[in-house]
C-alpha positions as CSV (number, residue, x, y, z in Angstrom):
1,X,47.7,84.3,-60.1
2,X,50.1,81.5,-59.1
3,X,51.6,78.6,-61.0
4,X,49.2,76.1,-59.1
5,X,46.2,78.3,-60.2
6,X,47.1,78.4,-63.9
7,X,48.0,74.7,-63.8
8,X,44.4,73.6,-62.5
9,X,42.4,75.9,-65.3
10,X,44.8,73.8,-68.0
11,X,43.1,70.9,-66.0
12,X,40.1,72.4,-66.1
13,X,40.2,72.8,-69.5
14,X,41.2,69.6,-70.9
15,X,38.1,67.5,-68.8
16,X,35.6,70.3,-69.4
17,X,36.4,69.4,-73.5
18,X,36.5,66.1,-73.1
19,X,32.7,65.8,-70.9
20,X,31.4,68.5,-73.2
21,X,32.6,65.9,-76.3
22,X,31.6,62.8,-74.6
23,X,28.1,64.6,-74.2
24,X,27.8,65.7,-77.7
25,X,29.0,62.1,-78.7
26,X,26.0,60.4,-76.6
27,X,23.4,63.1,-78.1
28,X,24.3,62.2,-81.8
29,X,24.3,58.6,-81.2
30,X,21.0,58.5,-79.5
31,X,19.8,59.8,-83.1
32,X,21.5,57.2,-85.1
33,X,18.4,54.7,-85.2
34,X,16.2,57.6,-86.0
35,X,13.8,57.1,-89.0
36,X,15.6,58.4,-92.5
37,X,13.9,61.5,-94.1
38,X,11.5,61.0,-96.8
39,X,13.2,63.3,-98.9
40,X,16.2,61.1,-98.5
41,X,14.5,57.6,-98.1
42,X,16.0,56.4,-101.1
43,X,19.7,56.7,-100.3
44,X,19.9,53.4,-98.2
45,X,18.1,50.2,-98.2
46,X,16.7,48.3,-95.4
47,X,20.5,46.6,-95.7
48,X,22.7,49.3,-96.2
49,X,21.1,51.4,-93.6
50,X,21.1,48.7,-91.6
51,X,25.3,48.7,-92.1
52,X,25.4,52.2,-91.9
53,X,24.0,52.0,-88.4
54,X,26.5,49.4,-87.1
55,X,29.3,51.9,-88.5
56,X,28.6,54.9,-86.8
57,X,27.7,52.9,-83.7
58,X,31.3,51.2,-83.8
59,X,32.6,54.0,-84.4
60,X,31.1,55.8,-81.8
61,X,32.2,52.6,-79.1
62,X,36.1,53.2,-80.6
63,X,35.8,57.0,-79.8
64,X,34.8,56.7,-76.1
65,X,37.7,54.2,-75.6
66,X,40.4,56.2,-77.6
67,X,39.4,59.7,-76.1
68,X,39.4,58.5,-72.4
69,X,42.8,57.2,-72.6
70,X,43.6,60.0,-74.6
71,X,42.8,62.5,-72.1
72,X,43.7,59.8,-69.3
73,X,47.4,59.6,-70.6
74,X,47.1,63.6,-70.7
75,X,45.8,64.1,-67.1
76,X,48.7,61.5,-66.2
77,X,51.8,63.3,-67.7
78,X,50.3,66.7,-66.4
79,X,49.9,65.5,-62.8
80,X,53.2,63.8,-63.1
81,X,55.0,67.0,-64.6
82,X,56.4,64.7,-68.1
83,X,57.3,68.3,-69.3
84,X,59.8,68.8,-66.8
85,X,61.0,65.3,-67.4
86,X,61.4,65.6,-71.4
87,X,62.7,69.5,-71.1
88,X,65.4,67.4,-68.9
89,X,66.3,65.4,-71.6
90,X,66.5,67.5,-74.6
91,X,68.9,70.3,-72.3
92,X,70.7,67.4,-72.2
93,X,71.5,67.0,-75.4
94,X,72.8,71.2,-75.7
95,X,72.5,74.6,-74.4
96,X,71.0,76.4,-77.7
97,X,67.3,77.2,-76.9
98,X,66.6,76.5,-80.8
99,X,68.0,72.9,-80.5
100,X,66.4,72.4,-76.8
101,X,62.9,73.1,-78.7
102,X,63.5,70.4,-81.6
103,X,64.3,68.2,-79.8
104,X,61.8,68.4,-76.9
105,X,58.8,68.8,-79.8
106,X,60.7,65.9,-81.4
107,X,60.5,63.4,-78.2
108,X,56.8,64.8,-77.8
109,X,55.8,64.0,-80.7
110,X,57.5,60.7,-81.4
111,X,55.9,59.5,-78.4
112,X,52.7,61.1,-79.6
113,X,52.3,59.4,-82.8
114,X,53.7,56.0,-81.1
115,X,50.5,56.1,-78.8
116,X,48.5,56.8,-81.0
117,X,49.3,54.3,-83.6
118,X,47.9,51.0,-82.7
119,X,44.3,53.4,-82.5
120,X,45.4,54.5,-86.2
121,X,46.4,50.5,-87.0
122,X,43.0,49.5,-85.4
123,X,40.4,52.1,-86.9
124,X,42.4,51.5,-90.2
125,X,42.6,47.6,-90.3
126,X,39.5,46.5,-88.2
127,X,37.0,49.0,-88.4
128,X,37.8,50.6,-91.6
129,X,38.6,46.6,-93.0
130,X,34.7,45.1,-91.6
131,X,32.6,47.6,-93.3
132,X,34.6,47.8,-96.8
133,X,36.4,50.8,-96.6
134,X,40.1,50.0,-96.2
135,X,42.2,49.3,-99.4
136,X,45.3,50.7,-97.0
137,X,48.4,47.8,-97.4
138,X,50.6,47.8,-93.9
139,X,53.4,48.2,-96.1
140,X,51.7,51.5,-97.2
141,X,50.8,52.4,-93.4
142,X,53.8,52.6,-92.3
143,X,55.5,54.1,-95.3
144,X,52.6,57.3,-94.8
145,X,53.3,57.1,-91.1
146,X,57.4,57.2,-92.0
147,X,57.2,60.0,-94.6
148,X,54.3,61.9,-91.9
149,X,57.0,62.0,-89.5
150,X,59.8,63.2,-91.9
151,X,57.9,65.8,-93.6
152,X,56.5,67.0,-90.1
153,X,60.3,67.2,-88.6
154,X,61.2,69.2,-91.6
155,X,58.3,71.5,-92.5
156,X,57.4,71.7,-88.7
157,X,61.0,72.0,-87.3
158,X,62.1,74.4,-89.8
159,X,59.4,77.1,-89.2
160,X,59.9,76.5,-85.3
161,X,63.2,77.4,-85.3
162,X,62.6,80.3,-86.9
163,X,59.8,81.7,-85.3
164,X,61.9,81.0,-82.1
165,X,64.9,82.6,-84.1
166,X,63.3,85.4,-84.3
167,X,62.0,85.7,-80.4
168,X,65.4,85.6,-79.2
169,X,66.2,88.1,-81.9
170,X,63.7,90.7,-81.4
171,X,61.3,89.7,-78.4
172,X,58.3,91.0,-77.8
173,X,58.2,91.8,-81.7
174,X,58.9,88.2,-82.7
175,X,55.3,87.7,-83.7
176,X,55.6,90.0,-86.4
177,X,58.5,88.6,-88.2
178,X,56.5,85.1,-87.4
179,X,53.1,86.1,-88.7
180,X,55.1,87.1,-92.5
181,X,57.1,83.8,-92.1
182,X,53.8,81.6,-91.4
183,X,52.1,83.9,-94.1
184,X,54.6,83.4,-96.8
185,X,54.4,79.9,-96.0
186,X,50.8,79.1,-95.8
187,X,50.5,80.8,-99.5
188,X,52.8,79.0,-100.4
189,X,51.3,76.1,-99.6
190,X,48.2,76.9,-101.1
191,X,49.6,77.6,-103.7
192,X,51.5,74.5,-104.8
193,X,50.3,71.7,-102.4
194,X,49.1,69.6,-105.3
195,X,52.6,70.0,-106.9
196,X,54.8,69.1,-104.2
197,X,53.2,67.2,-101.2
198,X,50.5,65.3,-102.5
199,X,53.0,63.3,-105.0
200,X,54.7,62.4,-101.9
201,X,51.6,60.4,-100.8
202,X,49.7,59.8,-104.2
203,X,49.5,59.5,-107.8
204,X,48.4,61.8,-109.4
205,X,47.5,62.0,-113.5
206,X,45.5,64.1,-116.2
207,X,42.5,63.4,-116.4
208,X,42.9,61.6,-119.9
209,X,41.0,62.8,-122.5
210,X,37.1,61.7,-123.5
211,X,33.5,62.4,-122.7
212,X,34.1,63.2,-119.0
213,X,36.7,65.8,-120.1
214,X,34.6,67.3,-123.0
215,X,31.7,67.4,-121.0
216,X,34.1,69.6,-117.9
217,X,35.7,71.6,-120.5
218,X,32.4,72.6,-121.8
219,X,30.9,73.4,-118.4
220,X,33.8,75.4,-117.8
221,X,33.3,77.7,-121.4
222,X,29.6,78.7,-120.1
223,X,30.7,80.3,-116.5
224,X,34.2,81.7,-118.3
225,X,36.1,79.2,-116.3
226,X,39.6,78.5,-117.6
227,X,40.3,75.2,-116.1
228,X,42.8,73.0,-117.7
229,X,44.3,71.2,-114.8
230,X,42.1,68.5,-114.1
231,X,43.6,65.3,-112.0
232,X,42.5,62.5,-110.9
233,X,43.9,60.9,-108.0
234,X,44.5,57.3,-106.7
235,X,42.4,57.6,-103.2
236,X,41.4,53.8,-104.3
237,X,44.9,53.3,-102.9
238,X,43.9,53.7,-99.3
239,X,39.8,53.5,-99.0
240,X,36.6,53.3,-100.8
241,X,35.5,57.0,-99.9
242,X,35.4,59.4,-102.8
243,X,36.2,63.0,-102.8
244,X,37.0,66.5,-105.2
245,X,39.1,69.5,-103.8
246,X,39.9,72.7,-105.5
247,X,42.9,74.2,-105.2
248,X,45.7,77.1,-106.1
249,X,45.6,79.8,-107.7
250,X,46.0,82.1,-111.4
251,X,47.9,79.2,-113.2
252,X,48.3,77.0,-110.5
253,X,44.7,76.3,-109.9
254,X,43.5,72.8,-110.6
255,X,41.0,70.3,-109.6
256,X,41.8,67.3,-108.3
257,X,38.9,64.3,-108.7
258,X,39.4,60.8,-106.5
259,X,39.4,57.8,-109.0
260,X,36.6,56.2,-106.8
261,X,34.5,59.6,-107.0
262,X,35.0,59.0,-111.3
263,X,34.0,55.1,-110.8
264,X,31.1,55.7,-108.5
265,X,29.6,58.8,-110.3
266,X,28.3,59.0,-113.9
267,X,29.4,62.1,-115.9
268,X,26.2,64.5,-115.3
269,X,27.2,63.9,-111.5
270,X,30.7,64.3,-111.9
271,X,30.3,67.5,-114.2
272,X,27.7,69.0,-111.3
273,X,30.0,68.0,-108.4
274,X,33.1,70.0,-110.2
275,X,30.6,73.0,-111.0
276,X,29.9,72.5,-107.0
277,X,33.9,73.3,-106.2
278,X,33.9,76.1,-109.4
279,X,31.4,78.1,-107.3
280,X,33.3,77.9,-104.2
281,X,36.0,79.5,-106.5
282,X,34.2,82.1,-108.5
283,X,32.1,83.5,-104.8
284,X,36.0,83.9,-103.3
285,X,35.5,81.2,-100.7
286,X,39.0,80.0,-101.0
287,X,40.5,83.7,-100.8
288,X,38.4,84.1,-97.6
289,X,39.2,81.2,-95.9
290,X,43.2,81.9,-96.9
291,X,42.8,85.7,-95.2
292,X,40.6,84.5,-92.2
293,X,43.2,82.2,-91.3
294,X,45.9,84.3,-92.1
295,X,44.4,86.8,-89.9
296,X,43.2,84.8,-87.0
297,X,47.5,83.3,-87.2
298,X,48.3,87.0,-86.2
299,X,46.0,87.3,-83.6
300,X,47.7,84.5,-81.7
301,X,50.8,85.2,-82.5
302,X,49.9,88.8,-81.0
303,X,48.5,87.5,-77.8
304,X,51.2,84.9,-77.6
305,X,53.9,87.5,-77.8
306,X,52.2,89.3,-74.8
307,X,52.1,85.9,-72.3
308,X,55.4,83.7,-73.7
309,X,57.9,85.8,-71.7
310,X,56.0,85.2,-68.7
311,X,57.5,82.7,-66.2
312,X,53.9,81.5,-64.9
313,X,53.1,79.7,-68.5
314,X,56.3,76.8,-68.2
315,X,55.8,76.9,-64.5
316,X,51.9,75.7,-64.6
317,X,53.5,73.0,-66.3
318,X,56.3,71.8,-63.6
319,X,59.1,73.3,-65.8
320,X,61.5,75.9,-63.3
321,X,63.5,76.8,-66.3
322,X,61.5,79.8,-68.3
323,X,61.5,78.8,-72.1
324,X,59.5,79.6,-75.3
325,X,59.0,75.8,-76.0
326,X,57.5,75.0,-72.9
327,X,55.2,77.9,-73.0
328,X,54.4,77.4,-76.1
329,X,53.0,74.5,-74.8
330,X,50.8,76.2,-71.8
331,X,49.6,78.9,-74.1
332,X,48.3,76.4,-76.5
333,X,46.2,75.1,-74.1
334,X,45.2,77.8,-72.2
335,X,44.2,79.4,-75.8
336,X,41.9,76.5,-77.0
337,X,38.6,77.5,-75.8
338,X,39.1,80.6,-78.1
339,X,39.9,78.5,-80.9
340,X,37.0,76.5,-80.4
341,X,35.5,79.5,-80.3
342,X,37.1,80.9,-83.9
343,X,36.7,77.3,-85.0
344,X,32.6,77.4,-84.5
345,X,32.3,80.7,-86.6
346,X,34.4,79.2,-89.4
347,X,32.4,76.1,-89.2
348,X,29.4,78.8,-89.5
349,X,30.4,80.2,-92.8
350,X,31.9,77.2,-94.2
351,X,28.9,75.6,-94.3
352,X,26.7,79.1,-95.9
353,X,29.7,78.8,-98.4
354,X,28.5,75.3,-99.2
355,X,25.1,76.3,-99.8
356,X,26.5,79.2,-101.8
357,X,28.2,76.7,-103.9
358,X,25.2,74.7,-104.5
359,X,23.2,77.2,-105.7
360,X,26.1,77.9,-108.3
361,X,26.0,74.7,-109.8
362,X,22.3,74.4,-109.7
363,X,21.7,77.5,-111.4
364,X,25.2,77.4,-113.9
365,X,24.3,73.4,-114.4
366,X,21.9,70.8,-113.2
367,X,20.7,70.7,-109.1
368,X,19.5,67.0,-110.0
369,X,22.9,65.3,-111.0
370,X,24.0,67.1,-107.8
371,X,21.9,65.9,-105.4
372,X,22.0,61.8,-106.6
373,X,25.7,62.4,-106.8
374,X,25.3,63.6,-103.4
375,X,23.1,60.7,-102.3
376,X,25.3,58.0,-104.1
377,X,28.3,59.7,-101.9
378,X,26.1,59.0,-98.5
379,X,25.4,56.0,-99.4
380,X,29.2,54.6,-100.2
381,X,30.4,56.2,-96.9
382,X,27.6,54.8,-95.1
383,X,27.5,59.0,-94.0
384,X,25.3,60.0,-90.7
385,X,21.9,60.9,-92.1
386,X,20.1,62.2,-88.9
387,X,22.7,63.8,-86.9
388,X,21.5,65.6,-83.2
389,X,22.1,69.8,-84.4
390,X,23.7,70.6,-81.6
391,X,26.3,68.1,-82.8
392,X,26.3,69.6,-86.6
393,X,26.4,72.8,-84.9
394,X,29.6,72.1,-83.3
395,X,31.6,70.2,-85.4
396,X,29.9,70.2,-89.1
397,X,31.9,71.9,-91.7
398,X,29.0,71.2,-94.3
399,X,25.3,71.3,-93.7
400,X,23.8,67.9,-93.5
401,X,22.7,66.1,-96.5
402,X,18.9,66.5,-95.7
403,X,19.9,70.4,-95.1
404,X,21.5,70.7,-99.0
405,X,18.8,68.4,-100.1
406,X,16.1,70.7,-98.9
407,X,18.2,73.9,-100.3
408,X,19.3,72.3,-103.8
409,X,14.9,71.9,-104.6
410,X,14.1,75.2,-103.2
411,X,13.1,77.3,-106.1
């Protein structure tokens, strides 16, 4: 296979993606007029579902506009070998292949996020800002967008210099060292995310004690559920949308509620929402998903180590000089149809783990406090209630609400 070859399946690649999204796109928005379930018919007014159908249909314009430049600009700096052109600049600048990468991911992804910013600005404070959503300040944009870049350069830049530390070091056996480092790290991360990155963004505070907390605490008792860690966070701070995560582990677990989740749900709701995330908990969802992706890192850092030395990858990509950041770059793409692929089975089982989890808090609480909780959720978001499945299929982390509707009254 020569360079030319390889460069053209990247090509191919990257447009068969984009049609196959642009097709998906235009099958779920053909269903967004559809007629709402009767089972869910009380979610929206004639008003609201009016709104809700101007939302996903603006939505759906923006993405069309903001993919096709996306892939457009893509095509462009491909065609008109912008690798070569930035690998230029950053051997510029020094001769050690660790700096060369930092700063060549560096230019890339400066120039990335600078592109991509007035679509950010616009989604953020037009669309976003028209239907209600947006509580985002500017001054608040570009502080995230500041801090983004800074934590990015440092969490990002640090294990990439590593990892490519250890390549020089050790060669084909680099993905081993890499695999414990991204291991120790991702654990890590899980681990004390809430502690030490989320503070950097938002606020976060105990939930203060009350009926709310009473009525938690005693959930918690009846499933043997030592929970003491319960925060509530200020998502008011950027949008409307409410959410709950789970997160950590042994002492570090905790459960982190979104103020506009506590001020749009009443307690019953609240209570059967957290009972939602405890299931996900006590049926090991979050140990699964932290070994699946723990093992699916070392399976491409295992076929990474067997391609990167080969001169073919920065070559399909206009850049003579062989180099680990460069094809890093070519393997990444040439690898995402198989992540797509990994991607749909984990969308698979992520949403059976949602079901699971529903069926844990209807049957260790209340399905009914669930499901309005639920509906009341839809509703603020103004959420997609007829989705085309192929689209679910595809992209849907959780069923659809009909789907745990339908599953939360099954007997």
């Amino acid at each position: 296979m020569t360079s030319t070859t390889l460069f053209y399946i990247i090509i191919g690649i990257i447009v068969i993606n984009f049609i196959k999204d642009k097709v998906l796109n235009a099958l779920n928005a053909k269903h967004y007029n559809d007629p709402i379930p009767e089972i869910l018919d009380d979610v929206y007014d004639e008003e609201a579902y009016s709104k809700s159908q101007d939302y996903k249909a603006t939505n759906y314009r923006f993405g069309i506009w903001s993919s096709l430049f996306s892939v457009v600009l893509t095509l462009g700096f491909l065609f008109l070998d912008g690798f070569e052109y930035v690998d230029n600049i950053a051997r510029g600048y020094s001769d050690n292949p660790i700096l060369i990468a930092l700063i060549f991911f560096g230019i890339i992804m400066l120039g990335s996020d600078i592109i991509s910013t007035p679509f950010s600005y616009y989604r953020t404070f037009v669309i976003e800002e028209q239907f209600g959503f947006n509580k985002t300040t500017k001054k608040t944009f570009v502080v995230d967008k500041v801090k983004g870049l800074i934590m990015s350069a440092v969490l990002g830049g640090g294990l990439l210099a590593l990892i490519i530390w250890f390549y020089e070091l050790t060669q084909e056996q680099f993905w081993l060292y890499a695999w414990a480092l991204v291991t120790v790290f991702t654990v890590f991360m899980n681990m004390f995310y809430s502690k030490l990155i989320v503070p950097l963004f938002n606020k976060q505070t105990p939930l203060e004690d009350g009926e709310l907390r009473t009525k938690i605490a005693d959930y918690a008792k009846t499933v043997g559920f030592n929970l003491k860690n319960i925060f509530v966070i200020d998502g008011s701070k950027r949008s409307t949308k409410a959410n709950a995560y789970f997160s950590g582990f042994g002492k570090e677990k905790r459960v982190t509620l979104y103020d506009t989740l506590v001020n749009d749900l009443n307690d019953e709701e609240i209570v059967a929402v957290l009972a939602h995330e405890v299931g996900h908990y006590k049926r090991k969802h979050i140990i699964f998903n932290l070994i699946s992706s723990i093992l699916l890192t070392g399976l491409t850092l295992f076929i990474l180590s067997i391609f990167i030395s080969n001169p073919l990858l920065p070559n399909a990509l206009g850049v003579e000089i062989p180099s680990f950041h460069v094809g890093l770059i070519a393997f990444g793409l040439l690898y995402s149809p198989i992540s797509e692929l990994t991607g749909l089975a984990m969308n698979y089982l992520s949403r059976k783990f949602e079901y699971q989890a529903d069926d844990y808090a209807k049957n260790t609480y209340k399905a009914e406090p669930l499901i309005s909780g639920l509906k009341k959720l839809s509703k603020n978001s103004l959420s997609n209630l007829t989705p085309h499945p192929a689209y679910v299929f595809m992209h849907y982390s959780h069923p659809t609400l009909l789907e745990r509707m339908r599953n939360l009254r099954a007997k």
